[in-house]
N, C-alpha and C positions, 0 to 999 in steps of 0.2 A: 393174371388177375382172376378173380371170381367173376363167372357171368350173372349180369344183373347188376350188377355196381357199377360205378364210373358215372360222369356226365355225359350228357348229349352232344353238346359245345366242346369243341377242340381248342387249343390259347393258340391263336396268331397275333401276332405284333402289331399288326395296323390293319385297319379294315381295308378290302378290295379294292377297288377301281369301281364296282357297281354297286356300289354300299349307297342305298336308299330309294334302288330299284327293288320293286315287287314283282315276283313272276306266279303267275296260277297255273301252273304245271299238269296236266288232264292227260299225260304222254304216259306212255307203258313198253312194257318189252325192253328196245333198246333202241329205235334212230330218234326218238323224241327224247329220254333219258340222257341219252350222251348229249341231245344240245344244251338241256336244263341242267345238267349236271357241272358244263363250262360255265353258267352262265353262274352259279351257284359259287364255284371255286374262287372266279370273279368278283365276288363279294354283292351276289342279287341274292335278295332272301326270296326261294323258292320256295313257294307250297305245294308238296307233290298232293293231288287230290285223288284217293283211291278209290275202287269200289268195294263193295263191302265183303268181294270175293279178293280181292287184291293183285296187283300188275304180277301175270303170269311170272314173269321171269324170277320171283324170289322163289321160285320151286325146282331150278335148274341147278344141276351140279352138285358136289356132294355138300353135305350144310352141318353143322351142329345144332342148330334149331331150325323148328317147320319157318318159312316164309322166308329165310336168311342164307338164300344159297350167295354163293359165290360171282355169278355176274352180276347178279340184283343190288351185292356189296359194291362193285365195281362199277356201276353204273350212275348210283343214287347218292351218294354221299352231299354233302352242301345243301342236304333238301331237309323240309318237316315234313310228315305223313301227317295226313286229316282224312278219315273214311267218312263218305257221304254216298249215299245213295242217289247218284241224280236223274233216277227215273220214277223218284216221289216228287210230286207238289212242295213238300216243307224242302227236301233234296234241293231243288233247282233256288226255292228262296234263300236257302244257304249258301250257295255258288254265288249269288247275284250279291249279297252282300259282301261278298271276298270279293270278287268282282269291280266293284264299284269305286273301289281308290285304289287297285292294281296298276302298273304300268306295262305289264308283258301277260296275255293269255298265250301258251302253248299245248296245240293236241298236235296226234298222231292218226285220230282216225280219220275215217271219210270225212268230207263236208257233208255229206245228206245222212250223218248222222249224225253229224252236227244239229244241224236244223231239224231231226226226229227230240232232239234230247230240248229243245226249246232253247239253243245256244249260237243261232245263227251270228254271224259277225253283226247281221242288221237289230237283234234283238239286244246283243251285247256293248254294242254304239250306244244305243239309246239312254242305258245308264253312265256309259261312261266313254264319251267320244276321246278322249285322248290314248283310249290301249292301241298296244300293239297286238294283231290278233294275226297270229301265227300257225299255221298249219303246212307241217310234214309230212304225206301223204305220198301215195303212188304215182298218180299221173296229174300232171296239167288239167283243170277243169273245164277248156273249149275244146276236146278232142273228145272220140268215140269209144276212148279208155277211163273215161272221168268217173265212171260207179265203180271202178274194178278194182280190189286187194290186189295188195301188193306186200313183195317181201322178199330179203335179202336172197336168198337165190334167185327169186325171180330175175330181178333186176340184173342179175350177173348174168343171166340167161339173155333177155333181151337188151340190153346195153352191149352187145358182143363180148364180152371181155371173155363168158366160157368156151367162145367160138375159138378166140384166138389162140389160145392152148393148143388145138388143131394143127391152126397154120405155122405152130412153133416148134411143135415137138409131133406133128401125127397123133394116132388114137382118136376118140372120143373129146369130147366138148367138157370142158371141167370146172368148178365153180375152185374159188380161192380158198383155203380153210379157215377164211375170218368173214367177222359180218360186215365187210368192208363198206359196203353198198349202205346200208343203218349208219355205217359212223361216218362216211364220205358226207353224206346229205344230213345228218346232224350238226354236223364241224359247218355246212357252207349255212345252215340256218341260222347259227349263231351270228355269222359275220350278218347276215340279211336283218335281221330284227336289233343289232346296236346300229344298223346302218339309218332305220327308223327310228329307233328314238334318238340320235344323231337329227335325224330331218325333222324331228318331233318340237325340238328345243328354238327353232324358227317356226312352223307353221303354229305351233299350239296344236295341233290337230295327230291322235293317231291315224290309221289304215290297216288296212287285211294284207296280210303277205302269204302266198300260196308256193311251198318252196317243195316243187314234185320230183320224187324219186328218179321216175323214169329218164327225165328229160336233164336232171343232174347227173346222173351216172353215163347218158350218150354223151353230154359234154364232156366229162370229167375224162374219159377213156380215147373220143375220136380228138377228142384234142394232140393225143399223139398219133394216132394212126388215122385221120381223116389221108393225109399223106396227098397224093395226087389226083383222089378225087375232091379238093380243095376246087380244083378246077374246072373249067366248063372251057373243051371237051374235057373231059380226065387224062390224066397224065400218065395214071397208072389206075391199079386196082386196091390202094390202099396200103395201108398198114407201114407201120416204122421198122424198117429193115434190121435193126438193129438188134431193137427188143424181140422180135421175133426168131432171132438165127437161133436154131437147134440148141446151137454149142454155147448160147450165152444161158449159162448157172451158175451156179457153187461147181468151181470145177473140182475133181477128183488127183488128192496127191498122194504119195505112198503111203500115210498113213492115217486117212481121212480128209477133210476138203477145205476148201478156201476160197472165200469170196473176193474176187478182184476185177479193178476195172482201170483197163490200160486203155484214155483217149485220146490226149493229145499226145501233138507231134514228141513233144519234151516227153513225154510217159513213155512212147514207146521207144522211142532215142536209147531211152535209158534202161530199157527190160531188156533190148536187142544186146547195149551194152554189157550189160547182166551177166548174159547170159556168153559170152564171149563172141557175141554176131552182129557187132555193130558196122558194121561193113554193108552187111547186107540193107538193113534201113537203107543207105544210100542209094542200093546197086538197084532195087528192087520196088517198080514201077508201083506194087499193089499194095505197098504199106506205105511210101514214103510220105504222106499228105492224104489228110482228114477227107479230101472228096476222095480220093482212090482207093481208102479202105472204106468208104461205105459201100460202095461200087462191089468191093468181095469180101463182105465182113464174116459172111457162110466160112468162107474158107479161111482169113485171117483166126476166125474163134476156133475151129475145127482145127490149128495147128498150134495157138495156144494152146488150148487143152490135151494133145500131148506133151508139149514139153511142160505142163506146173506136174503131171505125173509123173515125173523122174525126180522129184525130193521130197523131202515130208513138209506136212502145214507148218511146223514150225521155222524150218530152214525159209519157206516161202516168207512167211510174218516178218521174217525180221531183215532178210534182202530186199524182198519190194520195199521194206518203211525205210532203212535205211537209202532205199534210190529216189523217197518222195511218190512211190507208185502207190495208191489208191492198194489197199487192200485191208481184208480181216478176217477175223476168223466165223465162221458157219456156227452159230449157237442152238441148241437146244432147249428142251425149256427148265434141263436141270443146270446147262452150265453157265446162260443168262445170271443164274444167279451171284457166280461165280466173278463177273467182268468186273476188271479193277477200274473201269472207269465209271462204272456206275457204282460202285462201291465208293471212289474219291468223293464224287457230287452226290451221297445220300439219297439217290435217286428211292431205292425201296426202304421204307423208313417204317418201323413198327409201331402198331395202334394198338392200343387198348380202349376194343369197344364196350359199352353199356352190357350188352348182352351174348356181344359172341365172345368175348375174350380176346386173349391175341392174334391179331390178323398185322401179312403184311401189303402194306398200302405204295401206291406208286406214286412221287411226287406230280405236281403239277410241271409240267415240263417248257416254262418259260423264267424264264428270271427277270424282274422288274427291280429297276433302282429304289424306287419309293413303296409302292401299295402293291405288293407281291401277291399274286392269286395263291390260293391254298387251300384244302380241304377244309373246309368253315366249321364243321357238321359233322360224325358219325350214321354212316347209313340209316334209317329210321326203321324200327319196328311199325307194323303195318298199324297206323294208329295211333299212332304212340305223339303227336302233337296233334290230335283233336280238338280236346278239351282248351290246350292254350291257344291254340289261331282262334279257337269259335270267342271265345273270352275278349281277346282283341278286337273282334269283329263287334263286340259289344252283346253278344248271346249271353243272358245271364244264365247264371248255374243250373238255376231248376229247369230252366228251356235244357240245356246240353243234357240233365238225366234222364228228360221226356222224350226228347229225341236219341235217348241212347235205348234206352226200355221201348222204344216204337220200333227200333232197328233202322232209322233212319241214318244214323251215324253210328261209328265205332269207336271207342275210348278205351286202349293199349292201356293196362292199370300196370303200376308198377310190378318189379321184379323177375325172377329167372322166366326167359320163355320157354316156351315148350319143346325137350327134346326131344331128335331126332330118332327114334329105337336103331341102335348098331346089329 
């Protein structure tokens, strides 16, 4: 299609599950976007609020227009943009009127900067005691990390996860190649804030929910490897033997690699049979039974991964499926595209956006019988629902082009946006 044509609005079949929730969205980058962005697919009409510089992240990756990169597409979709300034006086009286019959505030940044911008949860009550006021943030607010930035390495840093790399393979401390830590603690703030306005529908009353990175990501991680210091004395020195051994990857076959995972007793009954050594299962004290391969799974994985390297991925795909063993194939990110199983279920399904053209877009990844979540929205131009939220909000016209001529807000006028020079 031509960029700059199309609508805003995507056709879905029935509205959400949170069709006639409101969320005031103040999040940027990416662990507050990925939670307003569920919340949105969901069917909550989100207002993303920008600043008149706009959320970093639509400048990332390669784009076809300025503001419209690639994660900023992936992140924002189910939202409208509104640019306000909220470090003007007229700025903050526009927020408070969006504000005021919302049912979800979401930010990402500090709390005390929260309360610099005149948005304390206690100013934000005051107009409207039923929000959810929600903040994503680095650390727990009663501890001696409560002022301090935070951000998706970090967090892999201290949550141990880039330690444990170390104790798995040697070398250096290494973070994950994804922002896992931003979308780990976005995903659990979702379920935290429907869990409130869940408790909202008995008390009448909202609350502040404080949903901190740091202390999400130690749970999220020593949940499997707290291990035997569980205990008091400790039992051990930690960590889950399993996900740790060397030899557990993508193991290597003759002609490239394969993901598999042989655990129970039946799985490996059946590889040993496989492989013409089903004898041994029985003979052989260190694999016969799930406590005595964890006991030597170092070496159990270390003699796997000789023998899946005497046949090719393919011969391996289709002996382990046909014996019920747990395997697949190691994808990249050209042959993702490729898998016939995301190809059956229309997992990547083509859009045509307003402005960028054709983009492909990744379903919502649950299936509901009745009110199917779905991309609601096309990513928004920075600005580009000003003029209509302020409208709603009861802003008549000549107020929106005084505040737009002040700079106090931005108003996205129609047509092509601005390209990117090749």
């Amino acid at each position: 299609m031509t960029p700059g044509t199309g609508t805003a609005e995507l056709s879905t079949a029935k509205p959400g599950p949170l069709n006639g929730l409101r969320v005031i969205d103040l999040t940027s980058v990416l662990m507050g976007p990925c939670c307003t962005q569920m919340l949105g697919d969901l069917g909550a009409d989100v207002i993303k609020v920008e600043s008149p510089d706009g959320d970093m992240v639509r400048e990332i990756g390669p784009a076809r227009h300025y503001d419209m990169g690639p994660i900023y597409l992936n992140a924002n979709r189910s939202k409208r943009s509104v640019v306000i300034d909220l470090k003007t006086d007229q700025g903050l009286a526009l927020i408070f009127r969006l504000l005021s019959d919302a049912d979800i505030l979401v930010y990402n940044v500090r709390p005390q900067a929260m309360e610099r911008l005149g948005l304390s949860y206690e100013k934000v009550r005051e107009i409207n005691p039923r929000i959810i006021y929600a903040g994503v943030f680095g650390y727990a607010q009663e501890g001696p990390y409560a002022a301090r930035p935070a951000y998706d390495d970090l967090m892999q840093g201290a949550s141990t996860l880039a330690s444990l790399f170390s104790r798995s393979g040697g070398g250096p401390p290494r973070y994950v190649p994804n922002a896992l830590c931003d979308r780990i603690t976005g995903i659990s703030a979702v379920g935290q804030i429907l869990a409130a306005v869940y408790e909202r529908t008995a008390s009448g009353e909202g609350q502040r929910i404080d949903i901190p990175m740091f202390e999400t990501m130690v749970n999220f991680v020593l949940s499997d490897h707290l291990g035997g210091l569980s205990y008091d004395p400790p039992l051990d020195g930690g960590g889950y033997a399993r996900q740790l051994s060397p030899s557990r990857r993508p193991y290597k076959t003759r002609d490239g690699y394969v993901s598999a995972l042989i655990y129970t007793d039946k799985q490996w009954r059946s590889f040993y049979r496989l492989i013409g050594r089903e004898e041994e299962f029985d003979l052989n004290p260190r694999i016969s039974s799930f406590a005595a391969r964890a006991l030597h799974i170092d070496e159990i994985y270390a003699g796997l991964e000789a023998i899946l390297a005497t046949r090719t991925t393919q011969e391996w795909l289709t002996s382990l499926t046909q014996a019920d063993i747990p395997a697949t194939v190691v994808h990249d990110l050209d042959s993702i595209f490729d898998d016939e199983h995301l190809k059956a279920t229309g997992f990547f399904e083509p859009e045509d956006h307003p402005s960028e053209g054709r983009l492909t877009r990744m379903r919502f990844p649950g299936t509901w019988s009745r009110t199917q979540p779905a991309a609601r929205r096309h990513a928004p131009r920075h600005g580009e629902h000003t003029r209509e939220v302020l409208r709603e909000a009861g802003v008549p016209d000549a107020e929106i082009r005084k505040l737009a001529s002040d700079h106090i807000i931005a108003v996205a006028e129609p047509g092509p946006a601005q390209e990117v020079a090749q």
